[in-house]
Structure formats: structure tokens, C-alpha cells
C-alpha positions as CSV (number, residue, x, y, z in Angstrom):
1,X,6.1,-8.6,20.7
2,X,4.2,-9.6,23.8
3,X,0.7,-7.9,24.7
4,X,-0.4,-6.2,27.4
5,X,-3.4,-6.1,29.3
6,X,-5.9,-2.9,29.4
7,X,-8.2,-2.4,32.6
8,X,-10.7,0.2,32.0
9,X,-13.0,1.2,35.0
10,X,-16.4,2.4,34.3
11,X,-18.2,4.4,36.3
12,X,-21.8,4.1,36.3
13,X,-24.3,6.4,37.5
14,X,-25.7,4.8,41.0
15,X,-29.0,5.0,39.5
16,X,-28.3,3.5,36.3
17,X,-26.1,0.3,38.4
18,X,-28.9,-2.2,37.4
19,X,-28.9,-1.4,33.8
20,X,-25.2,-2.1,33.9
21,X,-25.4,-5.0,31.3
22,X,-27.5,-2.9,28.8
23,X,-25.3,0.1,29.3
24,X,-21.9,-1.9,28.6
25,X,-23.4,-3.3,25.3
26,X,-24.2,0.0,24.4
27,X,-20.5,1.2,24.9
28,X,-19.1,-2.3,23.2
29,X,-21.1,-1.2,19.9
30,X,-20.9,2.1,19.8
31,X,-16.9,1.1,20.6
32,X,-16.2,-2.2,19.7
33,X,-16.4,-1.9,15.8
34,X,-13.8,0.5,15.3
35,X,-11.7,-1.5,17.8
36,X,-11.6,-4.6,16.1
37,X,-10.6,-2.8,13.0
38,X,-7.6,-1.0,14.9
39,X,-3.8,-3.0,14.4
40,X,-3.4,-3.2,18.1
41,X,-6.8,-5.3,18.7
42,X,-5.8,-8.7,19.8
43,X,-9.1,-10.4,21.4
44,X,-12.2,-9.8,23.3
45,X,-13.1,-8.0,25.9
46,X,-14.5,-9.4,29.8
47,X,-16.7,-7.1,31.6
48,X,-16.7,-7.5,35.3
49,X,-19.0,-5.8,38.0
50,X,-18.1,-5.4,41.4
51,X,-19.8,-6.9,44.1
52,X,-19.1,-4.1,46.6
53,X,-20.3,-1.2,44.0
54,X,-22.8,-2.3,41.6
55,X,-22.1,0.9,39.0
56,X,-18.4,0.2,39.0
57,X,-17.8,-2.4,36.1
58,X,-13.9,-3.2,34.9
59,X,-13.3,-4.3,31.4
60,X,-10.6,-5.7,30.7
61,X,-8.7,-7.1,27.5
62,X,-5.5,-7.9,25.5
63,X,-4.2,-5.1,23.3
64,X,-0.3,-5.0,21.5
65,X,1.1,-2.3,22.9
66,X,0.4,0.6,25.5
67,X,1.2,3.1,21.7
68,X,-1.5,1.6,20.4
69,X,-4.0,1.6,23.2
70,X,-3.4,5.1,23.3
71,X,-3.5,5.7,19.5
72,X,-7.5,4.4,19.9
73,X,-8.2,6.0,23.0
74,X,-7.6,9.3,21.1
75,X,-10.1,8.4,18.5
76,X,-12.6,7.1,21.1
77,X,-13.3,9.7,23.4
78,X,-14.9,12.1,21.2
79,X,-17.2,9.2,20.6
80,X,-17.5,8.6,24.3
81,X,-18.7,12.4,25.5
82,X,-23.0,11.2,25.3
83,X,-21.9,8.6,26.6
84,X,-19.9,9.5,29.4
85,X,-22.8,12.5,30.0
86,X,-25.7,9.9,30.0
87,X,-24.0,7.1,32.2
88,X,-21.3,7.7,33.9
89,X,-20.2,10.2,36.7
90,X,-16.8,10.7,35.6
91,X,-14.6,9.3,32.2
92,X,-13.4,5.6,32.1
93,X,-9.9,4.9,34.0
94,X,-7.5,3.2,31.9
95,X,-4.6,1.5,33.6
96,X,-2.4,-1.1,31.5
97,X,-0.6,-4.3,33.3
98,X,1.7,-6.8,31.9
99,X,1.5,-10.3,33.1
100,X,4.0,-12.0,35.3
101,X,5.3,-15.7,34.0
102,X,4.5,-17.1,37.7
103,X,4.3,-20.8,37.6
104,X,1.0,-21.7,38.6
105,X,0.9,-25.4,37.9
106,X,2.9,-27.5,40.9
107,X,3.2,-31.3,41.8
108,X,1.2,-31.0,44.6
109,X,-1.6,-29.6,42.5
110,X,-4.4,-32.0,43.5
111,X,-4.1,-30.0,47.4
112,X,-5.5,-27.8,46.0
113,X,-8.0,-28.9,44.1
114,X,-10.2,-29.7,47.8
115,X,-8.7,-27.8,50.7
116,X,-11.9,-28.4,52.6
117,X,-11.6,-32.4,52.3
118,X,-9.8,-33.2,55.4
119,X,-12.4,-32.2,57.5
């Protein structure tokens, strides 16, 4: 069975954007524990914060199937609602993506290794 990928947007409270790093920690142990323990866990999670809006953070991670993902999700929101009341202006989105196979290694790898060294 090949995974999946989960993106979950967070969305911070503007006024709590700089805190974003304390905040997310918060969520990943509130969270994280009874994650790691579920069948469909599969590896860590990345957290990402946008450039353009500070209090918008994307996690993202691998997970075994959408079923599963969804069997947590049902156990983690009630665990969420503080959480979503003292951080966030709306619940998490949660989107799922499976990866394409693209071929990413070519021949003519080494152009592009330095595009800027013909100047």
C-alpha cells in the first residue's frame, strides 16, 4: 500500500504570528503522542510558515491512507477546540495529495546545478 501525503493549514491568530514556533509545539504534544500510536502514522511531521502571511503555517506529513487520516482526525478535534479558540481564527484545513513518480534526475543534471555560471 503506498502512502499519502497530509497538508494541514493552520491558521494563526495575526497577533499570535510571532509565537508561531511555540504555538506549533504546543499542537505537536498535545497531538503528536496519540498520533504516533495510531496504525496509519508513518513519519514525522515538517512545519512550514509562509513568507507572505506569517500566521499561516502548513504541516505536512506521510500518513497510510486517507481512512485512516480521517479515523484520527475524528479523535483529534475534540482535543483541538482550546486550541483552536486560543490560536487560531478558524479550524485547521486538511487536504491530502499523492505524489507523482516524475523523474527528477536527468543526464544533463549538472545544468542545473549553476544556471547563473555562464555569466
Amino acid at each position: 500500500m503506498s502512502t499519502l501525503t497530509v497538508v494541514e493549514l493552520w491558521h494563526l491568530k495575526p497577533e499570535l504570528a510571532d509565537d508561531a514556533l511555540r504555538l506549533m509545539q504546543e499542537m505537536d504534544d498535545l497531538l503528536g503522542p496519540n498520533a504516533h500510536e495510531h496504525p496509519g502514522w508513518c513519519g514525522h511531521a515538517q512545519f512550514l510558515r509562509s513568507h507572505d502571511d506569517p500566521s499561516l503555517v502548513q504541516m505536512q506529513y506521510p500518513w497510510r491512507s486517507k481512512e485512516l487520516h480521517e479515523d484520527l482526525v475524528r479523535g483529534e478535534e475534540p482535543m483541538l477546540e482550546s486550541f483552536y479558540e486560543r490560536c487560531c481564527t478558524r479550524p485547521r484545513e486538511i487536504r491530502y495529495y499523492d505524489e507523482l513518480e516524475v523523474e527528477v534526475e536527468h543526464e544533463h543534471e549538472h545544468a542545473h546545478a549553476h544556471p547563473h555560471a555562464e555569466a
